[in-house]
Every structure is written in C-alpha cells, then in structure tokens.
MARBA-3410 file (N, C-alpha, C, O; in Angstrom, 1 decimal):
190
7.8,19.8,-16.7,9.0,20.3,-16.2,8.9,21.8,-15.7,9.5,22.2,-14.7 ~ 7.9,22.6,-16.5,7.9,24.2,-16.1,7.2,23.7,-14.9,8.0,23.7,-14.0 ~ 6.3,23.3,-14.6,5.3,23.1,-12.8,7.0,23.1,-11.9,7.4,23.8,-11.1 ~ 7.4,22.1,-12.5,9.0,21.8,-11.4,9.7,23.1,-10.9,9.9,23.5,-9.7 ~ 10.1,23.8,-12.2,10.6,24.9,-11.9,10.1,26.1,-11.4,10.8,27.0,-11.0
8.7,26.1,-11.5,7.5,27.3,-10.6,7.5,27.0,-9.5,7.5,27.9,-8.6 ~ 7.7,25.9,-9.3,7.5,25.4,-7.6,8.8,25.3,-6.7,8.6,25.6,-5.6 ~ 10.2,25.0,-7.2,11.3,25.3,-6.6,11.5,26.9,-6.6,12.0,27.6,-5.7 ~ 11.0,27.3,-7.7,11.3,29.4,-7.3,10.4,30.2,-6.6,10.6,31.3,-6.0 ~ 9.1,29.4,-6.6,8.2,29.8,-5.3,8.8,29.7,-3.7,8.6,30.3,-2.6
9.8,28.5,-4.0,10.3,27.7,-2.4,11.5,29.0,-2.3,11.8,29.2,-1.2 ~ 12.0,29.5,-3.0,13.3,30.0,-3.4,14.5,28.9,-3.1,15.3,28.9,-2.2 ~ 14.3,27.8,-4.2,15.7,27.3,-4.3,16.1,27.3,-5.6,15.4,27.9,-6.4 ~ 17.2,26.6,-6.1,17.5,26.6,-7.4,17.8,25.1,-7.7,18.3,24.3,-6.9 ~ 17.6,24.9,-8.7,17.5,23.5,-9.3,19.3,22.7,-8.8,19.4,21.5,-8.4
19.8,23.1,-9.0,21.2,22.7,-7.9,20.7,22.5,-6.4,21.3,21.6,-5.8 ~ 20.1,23.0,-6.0,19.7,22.7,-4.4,19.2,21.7,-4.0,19.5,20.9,-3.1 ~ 17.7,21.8,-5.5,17.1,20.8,-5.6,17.8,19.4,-5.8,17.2,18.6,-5.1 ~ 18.6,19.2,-6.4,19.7,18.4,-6.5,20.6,18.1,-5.4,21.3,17.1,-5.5 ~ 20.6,18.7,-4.6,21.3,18.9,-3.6,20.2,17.5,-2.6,20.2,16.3,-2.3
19.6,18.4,-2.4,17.9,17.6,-1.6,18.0,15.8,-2.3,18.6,14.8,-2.0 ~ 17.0,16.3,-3.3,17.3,15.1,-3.7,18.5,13.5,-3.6,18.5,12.3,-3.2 ~ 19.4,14.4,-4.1,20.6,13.2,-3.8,21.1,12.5,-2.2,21.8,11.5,-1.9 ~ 20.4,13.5,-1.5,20.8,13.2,0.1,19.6,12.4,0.4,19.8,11.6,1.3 ~ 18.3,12.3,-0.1,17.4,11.6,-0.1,17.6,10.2,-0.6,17.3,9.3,0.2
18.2,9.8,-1.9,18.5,8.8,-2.6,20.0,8.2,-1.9,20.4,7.1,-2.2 ~ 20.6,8.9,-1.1,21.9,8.4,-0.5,22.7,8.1,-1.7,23.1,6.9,-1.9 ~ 23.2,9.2,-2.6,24.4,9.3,-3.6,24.6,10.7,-3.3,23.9,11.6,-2.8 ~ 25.5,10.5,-3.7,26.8,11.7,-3.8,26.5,12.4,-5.5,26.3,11.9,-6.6 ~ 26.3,14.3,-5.0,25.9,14.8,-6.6,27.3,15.0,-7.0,28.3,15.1,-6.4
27.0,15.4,-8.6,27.9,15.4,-9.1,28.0,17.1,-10.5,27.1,17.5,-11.3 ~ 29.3,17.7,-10.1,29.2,18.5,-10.9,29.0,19.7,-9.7,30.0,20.4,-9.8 ~ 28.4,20.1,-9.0,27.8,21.1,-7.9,28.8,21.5,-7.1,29.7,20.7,-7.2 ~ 29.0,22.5,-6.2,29.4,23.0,-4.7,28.6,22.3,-4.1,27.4,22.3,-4.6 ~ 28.7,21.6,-3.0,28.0,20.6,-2.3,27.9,21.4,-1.4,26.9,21.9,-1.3
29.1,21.7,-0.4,29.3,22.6,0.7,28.3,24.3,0.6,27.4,24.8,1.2 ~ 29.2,24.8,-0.7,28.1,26.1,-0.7,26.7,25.9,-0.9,25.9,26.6,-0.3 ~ 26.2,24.9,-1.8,24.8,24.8,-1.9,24.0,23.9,-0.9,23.0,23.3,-1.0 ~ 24.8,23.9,-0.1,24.1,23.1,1.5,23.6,24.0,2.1,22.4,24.3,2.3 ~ 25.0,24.9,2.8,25.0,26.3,3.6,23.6,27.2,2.7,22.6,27.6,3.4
23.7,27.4,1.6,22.4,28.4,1.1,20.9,27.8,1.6,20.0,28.5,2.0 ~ 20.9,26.6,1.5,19.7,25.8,2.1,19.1,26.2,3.2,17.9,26.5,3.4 ~ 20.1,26.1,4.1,20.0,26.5,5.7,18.8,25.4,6.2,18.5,24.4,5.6 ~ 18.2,25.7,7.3,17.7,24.8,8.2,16.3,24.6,8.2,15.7,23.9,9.0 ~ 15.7,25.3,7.2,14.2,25.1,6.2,14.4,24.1,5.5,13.3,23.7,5.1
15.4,23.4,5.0,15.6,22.0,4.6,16.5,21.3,4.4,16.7,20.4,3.6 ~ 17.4,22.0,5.7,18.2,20.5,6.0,18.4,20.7,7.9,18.6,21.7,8.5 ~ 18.4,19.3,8.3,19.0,19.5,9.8,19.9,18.4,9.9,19.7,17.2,10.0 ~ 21.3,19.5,9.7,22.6,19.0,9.8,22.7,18.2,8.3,22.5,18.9,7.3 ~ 22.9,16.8,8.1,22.7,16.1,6.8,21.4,15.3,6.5,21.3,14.3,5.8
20.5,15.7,7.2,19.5,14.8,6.9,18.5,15.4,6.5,18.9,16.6,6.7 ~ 17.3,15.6,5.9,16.2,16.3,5.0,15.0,17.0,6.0,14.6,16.1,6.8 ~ 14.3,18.2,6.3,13.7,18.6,6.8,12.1,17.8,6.4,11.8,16.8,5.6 ~ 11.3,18.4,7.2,9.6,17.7,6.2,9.3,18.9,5.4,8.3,18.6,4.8 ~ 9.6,19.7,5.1,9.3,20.7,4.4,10.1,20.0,3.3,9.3,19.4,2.6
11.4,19.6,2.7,12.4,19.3,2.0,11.6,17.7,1.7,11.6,17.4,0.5 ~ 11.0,16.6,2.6,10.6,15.5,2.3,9.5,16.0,1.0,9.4,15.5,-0.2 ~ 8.6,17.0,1.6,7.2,17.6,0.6,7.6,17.8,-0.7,7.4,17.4,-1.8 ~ 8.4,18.6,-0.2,9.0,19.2,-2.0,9.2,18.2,-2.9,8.6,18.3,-4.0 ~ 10.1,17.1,-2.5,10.8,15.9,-3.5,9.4,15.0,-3.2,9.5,13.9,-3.7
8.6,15.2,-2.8,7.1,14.0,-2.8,6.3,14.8,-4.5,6.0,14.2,-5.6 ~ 6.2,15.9,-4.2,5.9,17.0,-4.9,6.3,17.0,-7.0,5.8,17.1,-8.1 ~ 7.7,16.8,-5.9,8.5,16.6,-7.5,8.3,15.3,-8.2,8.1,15.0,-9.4 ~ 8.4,14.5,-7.1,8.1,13.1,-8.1,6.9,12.8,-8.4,6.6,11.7,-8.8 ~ 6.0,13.6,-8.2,4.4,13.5,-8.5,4.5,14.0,-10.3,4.1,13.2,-11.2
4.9,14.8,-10.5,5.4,15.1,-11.7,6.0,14.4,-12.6,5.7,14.5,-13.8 ~ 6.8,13.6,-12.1,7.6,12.2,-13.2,6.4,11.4,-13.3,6.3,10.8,-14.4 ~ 5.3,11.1,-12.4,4.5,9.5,-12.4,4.0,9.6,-13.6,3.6,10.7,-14.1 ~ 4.0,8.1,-14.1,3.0,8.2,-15.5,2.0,8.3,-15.0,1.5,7.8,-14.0 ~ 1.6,9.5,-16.1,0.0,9.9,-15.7,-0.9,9.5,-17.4,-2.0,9.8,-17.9
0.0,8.7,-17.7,-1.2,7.5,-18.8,-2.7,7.3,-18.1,-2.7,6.8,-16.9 ~ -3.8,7.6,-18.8,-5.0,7.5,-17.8,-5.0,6.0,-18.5,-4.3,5.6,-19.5 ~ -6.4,5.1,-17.7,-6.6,4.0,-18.2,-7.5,4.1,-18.7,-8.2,5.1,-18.4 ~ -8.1,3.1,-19.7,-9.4,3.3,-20.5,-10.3,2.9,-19.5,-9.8,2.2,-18.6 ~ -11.5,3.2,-19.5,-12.6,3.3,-19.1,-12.7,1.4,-18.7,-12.5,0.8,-17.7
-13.1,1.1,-19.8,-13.1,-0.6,-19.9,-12.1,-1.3,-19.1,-12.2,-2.4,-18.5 ~ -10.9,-0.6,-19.1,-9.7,-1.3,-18.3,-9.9,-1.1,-16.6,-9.5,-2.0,-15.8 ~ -10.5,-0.1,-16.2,-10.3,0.7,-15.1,-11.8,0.2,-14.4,-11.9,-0.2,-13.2 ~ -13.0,0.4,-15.2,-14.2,-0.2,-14.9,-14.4,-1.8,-15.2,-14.7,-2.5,-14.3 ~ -14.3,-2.3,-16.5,-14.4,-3.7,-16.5,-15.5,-3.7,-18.0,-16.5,-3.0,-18.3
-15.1,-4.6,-18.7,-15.7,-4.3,-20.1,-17.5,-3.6,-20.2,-17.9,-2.7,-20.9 ~ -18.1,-4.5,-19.3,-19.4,-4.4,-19.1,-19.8,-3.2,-18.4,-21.0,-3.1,-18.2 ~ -18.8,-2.1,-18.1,-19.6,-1.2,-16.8,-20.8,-0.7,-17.1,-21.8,-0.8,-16.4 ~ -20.7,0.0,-18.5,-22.2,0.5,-18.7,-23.4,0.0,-17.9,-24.3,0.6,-17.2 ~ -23.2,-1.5,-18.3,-24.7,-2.2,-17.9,-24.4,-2.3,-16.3,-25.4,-1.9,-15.7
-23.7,-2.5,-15.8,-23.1,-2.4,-14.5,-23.4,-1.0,-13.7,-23.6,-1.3,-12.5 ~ -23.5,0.4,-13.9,-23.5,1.3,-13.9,-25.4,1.5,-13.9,-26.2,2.2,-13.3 ~ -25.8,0.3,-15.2,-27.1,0.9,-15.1,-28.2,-0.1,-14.2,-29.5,0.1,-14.0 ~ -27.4,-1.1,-13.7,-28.4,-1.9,-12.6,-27.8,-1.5,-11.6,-28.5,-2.0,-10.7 ~ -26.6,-0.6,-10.9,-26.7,-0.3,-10.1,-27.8,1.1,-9.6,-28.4,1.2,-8.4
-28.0,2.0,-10.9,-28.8,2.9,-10.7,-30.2,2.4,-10.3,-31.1,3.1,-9.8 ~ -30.4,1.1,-10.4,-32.1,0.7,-10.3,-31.8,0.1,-9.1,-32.7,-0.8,-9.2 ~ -31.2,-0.2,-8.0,-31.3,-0.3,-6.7,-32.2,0.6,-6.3,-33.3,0.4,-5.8 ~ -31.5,2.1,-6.6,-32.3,3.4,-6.0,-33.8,3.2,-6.4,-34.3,2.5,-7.4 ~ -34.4,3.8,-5.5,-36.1,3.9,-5.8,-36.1,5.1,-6.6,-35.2,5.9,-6.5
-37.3,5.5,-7.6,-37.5,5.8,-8.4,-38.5,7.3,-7.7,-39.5,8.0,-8.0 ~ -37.6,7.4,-6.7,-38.7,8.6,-6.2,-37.6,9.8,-5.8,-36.3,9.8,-5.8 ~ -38.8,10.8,-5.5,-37.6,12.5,-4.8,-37.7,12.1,-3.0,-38.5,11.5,-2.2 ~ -36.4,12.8,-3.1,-35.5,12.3,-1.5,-36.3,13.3,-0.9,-36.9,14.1,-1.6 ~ -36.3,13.6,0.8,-36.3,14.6,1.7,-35.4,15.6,0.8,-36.0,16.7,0.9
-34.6,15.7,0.3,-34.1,16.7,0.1,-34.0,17.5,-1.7,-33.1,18.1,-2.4 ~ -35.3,17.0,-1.9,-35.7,17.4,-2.7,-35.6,16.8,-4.1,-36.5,16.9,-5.0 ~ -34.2,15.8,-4.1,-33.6,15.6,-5.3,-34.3,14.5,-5.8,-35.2,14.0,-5.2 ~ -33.9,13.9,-7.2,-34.3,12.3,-7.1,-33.4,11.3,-6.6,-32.3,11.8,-6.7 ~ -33.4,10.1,-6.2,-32.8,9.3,-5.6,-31.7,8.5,-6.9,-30.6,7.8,-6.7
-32.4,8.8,-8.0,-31.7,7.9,-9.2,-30.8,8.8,-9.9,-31.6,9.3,-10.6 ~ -29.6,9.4,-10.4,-29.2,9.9,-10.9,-28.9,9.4,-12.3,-28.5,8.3,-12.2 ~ -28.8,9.7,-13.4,-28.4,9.5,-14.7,-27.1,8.3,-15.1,-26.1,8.0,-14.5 ~ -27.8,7.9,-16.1,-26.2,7.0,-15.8,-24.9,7.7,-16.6,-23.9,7.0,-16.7 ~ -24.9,8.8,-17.2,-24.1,9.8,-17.5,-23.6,10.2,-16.7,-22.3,10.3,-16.6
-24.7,10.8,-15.7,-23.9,11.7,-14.5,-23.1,10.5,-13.3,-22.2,10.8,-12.5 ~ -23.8,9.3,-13.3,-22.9,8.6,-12.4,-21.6,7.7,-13.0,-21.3,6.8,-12.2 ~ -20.8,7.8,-14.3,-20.1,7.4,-15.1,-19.4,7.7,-14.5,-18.8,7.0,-13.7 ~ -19.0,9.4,-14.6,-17.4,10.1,-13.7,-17.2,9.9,-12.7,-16.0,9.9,-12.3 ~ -18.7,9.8,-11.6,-18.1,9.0,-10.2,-17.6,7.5,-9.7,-16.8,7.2,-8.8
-18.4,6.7,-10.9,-17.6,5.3,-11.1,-16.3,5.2,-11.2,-15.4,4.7,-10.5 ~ -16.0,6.1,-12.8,-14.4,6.5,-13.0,-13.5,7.0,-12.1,-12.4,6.6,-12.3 ~ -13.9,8.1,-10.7,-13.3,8.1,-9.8,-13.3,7.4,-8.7,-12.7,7.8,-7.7 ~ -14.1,6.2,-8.6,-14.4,5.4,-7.3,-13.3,4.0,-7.6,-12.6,3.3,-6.8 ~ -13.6,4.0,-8.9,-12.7,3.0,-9.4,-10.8,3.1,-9.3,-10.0,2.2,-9.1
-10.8,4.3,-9.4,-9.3,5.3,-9.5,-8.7,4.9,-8.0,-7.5,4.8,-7.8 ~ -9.6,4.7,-7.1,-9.1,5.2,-5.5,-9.7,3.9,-4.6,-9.7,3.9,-3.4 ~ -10.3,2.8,-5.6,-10.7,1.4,-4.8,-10.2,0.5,-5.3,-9.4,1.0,-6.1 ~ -10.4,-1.0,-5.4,-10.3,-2.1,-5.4,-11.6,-3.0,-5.1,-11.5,-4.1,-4.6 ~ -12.6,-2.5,-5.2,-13.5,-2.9,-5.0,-14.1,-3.8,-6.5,-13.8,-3.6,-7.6
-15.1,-5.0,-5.8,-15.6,-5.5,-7.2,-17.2,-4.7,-7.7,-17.8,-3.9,-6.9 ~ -17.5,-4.9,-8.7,-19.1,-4.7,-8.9,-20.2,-5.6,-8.2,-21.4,-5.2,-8.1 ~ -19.6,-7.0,-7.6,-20.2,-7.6,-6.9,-20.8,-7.1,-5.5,-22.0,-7.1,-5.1 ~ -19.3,-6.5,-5.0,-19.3,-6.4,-3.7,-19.9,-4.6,-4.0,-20.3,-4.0,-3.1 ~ -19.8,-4.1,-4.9,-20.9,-2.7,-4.7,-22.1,-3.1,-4.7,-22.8,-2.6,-3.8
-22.6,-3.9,-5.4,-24.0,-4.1,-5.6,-24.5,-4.3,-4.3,-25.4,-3.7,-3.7 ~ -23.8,-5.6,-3.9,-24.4,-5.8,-2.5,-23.8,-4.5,-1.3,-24.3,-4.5,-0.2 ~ -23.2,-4.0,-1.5,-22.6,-2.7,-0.5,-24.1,-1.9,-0.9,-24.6,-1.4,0.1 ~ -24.7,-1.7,-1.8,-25.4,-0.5,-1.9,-26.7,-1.1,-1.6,-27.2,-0.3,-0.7 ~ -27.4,-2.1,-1.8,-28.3,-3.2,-1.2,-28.3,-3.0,0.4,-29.3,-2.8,1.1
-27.3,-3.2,0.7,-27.4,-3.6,2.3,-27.4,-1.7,3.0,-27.8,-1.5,4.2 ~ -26.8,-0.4,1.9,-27.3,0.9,2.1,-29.2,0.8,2.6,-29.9,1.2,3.6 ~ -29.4,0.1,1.3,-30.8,0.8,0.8,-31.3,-0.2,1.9,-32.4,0.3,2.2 ~ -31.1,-1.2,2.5,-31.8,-1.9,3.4,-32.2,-1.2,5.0,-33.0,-1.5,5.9 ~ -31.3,-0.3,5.0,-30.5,0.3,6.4,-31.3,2.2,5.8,-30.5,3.1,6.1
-31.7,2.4,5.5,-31.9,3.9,5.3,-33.0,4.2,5.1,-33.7,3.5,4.3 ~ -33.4,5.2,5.8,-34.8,5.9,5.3,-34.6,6.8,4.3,-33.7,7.6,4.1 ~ -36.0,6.2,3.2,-35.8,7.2,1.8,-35.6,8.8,2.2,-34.6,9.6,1.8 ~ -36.3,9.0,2.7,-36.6,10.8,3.4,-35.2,11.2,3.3,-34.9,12.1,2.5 ~ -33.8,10.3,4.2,-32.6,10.7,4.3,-31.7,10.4,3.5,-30.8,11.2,3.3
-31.9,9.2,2.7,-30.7,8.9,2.4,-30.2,10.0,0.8,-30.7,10.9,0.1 ~ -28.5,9.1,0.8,-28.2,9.8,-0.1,-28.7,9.7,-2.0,-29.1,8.6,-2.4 ~ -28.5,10.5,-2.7,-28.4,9.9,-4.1,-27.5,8.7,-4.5,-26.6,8.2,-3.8 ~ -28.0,8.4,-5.5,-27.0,7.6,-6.2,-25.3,8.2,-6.4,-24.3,8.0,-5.9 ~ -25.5,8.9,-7.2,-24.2,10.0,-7.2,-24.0,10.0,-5.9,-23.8,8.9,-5.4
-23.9,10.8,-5.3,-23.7,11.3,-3.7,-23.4,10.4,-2.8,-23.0,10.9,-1.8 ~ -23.4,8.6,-2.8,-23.3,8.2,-2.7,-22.3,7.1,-2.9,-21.9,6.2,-2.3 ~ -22.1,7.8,-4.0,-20.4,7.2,-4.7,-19.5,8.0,-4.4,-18.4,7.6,-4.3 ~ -19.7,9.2,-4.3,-18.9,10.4,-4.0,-19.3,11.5,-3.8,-20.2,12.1,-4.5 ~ -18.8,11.9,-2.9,-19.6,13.4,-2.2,-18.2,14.4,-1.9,-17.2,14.1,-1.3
-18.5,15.5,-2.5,-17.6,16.7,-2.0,-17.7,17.6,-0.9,-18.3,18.6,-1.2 ~ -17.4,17.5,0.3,-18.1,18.6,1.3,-17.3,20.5,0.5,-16.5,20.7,-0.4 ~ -17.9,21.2,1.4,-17.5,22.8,1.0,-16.0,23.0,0.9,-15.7,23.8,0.0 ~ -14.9,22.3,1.8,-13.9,22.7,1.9,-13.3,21.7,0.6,-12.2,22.0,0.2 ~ -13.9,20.7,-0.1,-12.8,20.0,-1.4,-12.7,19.1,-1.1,-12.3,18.4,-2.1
-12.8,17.7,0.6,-12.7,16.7,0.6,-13.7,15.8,0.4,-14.9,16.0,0.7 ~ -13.3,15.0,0.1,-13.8,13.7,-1.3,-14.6,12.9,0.1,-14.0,13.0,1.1 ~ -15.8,12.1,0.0,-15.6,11.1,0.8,-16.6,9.9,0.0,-17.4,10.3,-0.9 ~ -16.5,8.5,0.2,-17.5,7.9,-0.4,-17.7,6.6,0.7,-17.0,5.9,1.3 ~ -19.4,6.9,0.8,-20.6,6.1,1.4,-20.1,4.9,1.0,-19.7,4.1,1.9
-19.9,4.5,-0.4,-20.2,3.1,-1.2,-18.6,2.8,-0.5,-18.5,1.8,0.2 ~ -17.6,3.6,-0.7,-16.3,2.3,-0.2,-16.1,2.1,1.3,-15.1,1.5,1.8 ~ -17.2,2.6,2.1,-17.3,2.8,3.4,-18.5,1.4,3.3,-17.9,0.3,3.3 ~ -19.1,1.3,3.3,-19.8,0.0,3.0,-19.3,-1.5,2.5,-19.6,-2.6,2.9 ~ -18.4,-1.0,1.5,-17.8,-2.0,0.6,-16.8,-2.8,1.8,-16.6,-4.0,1.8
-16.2,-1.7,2.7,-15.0,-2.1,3.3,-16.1,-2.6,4.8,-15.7,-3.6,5.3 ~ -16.9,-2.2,5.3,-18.1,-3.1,5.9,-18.4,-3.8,5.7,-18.5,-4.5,6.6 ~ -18.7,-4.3,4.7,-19.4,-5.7,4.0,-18.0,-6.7,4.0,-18.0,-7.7,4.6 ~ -16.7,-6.1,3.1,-15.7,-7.6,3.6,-15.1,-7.7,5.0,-14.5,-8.6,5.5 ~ -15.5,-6.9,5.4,-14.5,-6.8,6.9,-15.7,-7.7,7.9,-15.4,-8.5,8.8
-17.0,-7.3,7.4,-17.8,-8.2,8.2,-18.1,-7.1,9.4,-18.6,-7.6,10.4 ~ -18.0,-5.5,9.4,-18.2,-5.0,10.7,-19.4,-4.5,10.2,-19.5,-4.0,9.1 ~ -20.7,-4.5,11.2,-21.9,-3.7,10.9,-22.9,-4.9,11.1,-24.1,-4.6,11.3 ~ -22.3,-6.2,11.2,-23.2,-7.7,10.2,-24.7,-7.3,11.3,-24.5,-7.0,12.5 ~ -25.3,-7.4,11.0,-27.0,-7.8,12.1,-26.7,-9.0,12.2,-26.9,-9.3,13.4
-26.1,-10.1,11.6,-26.8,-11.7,12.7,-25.3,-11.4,13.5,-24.7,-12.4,13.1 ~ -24.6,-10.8,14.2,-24.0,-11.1,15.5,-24.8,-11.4,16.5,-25.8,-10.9,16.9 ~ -24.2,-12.5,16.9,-24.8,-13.2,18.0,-24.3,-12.0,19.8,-23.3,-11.4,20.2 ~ -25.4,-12.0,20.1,-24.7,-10.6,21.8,-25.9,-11.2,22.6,-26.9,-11.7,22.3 ~ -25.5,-11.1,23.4,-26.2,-11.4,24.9,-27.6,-10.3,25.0,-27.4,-9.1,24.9
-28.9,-10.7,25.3,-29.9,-9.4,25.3,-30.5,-10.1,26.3,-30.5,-11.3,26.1 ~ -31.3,-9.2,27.8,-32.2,-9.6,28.7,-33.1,-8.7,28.4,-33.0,-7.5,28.2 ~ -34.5,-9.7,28.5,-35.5,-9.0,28.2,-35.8,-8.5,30.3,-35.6,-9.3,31.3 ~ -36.3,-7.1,30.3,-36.5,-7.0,31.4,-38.3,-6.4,31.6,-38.9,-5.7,30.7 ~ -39.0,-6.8,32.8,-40.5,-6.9,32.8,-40.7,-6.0,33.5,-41.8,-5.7,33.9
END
C-alpha cells in the first residue's frame, strides 16, 4: 500500500482523485467525495472531459499491479517435477568446449536454474519442444558464434531488455517458420 501512496504523491494526486480515476474507469459512481471539485483539481493530465487520459490509464495499470497475487510458484509447479534432470540434459546438448568468445558453451546447471525459472514465468513452452528448439539451434550455428547455454535462455542487453533465443525458436519450431524441407522452385543455371 505505501508503493500506492509514493506513487500517487510523486504524480501529485490524492488518494480521492485516485478514486476519482479509478471509478470513471470501472464505470460506477464514487461515493463519499466532491466529484465536481476533485475532477476540476485533476485537470487535463488525466482527464479529457469524462473520459481517462493515457497518463491516468498508466497510473491505475500501475496500481493494480500492486493488488496481483504475487504468490510465487514452486519451482516443481512452474518447471515440472523432474526439471533438475531436464535442466541437466538440456545442458549436454551444448558442446563441451570455449566459444569465440571466450566463454564455455555449457553453463552450470545452478547458473541455468534462474533462467529456466524465468523462461518458464514468461512461456508456455514444453521441455519437449525446448529440447528440440535448442537441437535444431545447435544444428544451425557455428560453435565460434553461437550463444551459451545461459545466454541462450535469456540475455540482457545494456539498456535492461530481456530477450530469449530459446522462445524465439520454440515459437519457430511450432509455427513451422524456418523448416529446411520447404519445398521452393531452384534453377540450376550453367
């Protein structure tokens, strides 16, 4: 609840405004408040006329991020009873060697646990369809370039955005886009 109230006095409103916002959002009528004066204090940073600004949509996106159960799930629920072993034949895809860039290609299966736990968080993907997602990587890449194991599951660039190779494959492999046996027209020319 304190995050709620740091963030409406950073905006400069007041938890009645807030209320204000909100209820015009949910289409009810508040109760208890100046409706009229705590409209007018709002002004046109979050509202135009009766309807909600995007600045005013953010805020209440914002706020209700705060209500969501944030129950994490267990490991086993979220990965699947077995991931360990799952986690540790995926690491033996990678070859057992140092990359072009220095590193090894295999990363720990410690250190690739937390990226599982976050790949898991943000996919729907099976263990099936990684295995063969990371298979049909390692078929397609030169060792020199390719990525780690880790790095592979998830990579941070400098500015904070997230991206991952493996659900970018995963989503190639069901979608069927990438396949080599398409059939295409080729002339050999002499």
């Amino acid at each position: 609840m304190e995050k709620i109230y740091h963030r409406i006095a950073k905006d400069g409103i007041s938890p009645n405004q807030l209320y204000i916002l909100w209820s015009i959002r949910e289409g009810i009528a508040p109760i208890g408040v100046n409706i009229a004066m705590e409209m007018r204090m709002l002004g046109q940073d979050w509202l135009d006329g009766n309807k909600l600004t995007g600045k005013a949509v953010s805020l209440l996106m914002d706020v209700d991020e705060n209500f969501k159960d944030k129950k994490a799930k267990s490991d086993t629920v979220l990965m699947g009873k077995d991931y360990k072993e799952k986690i540790a034949e995926y690491r033996l895809i990678f070859p057992d060697t140092k990359l072009g860039s220095g590193k090894y290609a295999r990363d720990s299966v410690k250190n690739l646990e937390p990226c599982f736990k976050w790949f898991f968080k943000n996919n729907e993907y099976t263990w099936e369809t990684i295995m063969e997602a990371t298979k049909k990587y390692m078929d397609e890449q030169d060792p020199k370039y390719m990525r780690t194991s880790k790095y592979f599951i998830k990579k941070s660039d400098k500015s904070g955005d997230v991206s991952s190779d493996l659900a970018n494959y995963c989503e190639m492999l069901i979608s069927g886009e990438g396949s080599t046996d398409s059939h295409h027209f080729s002339e050999k020319v002499v």
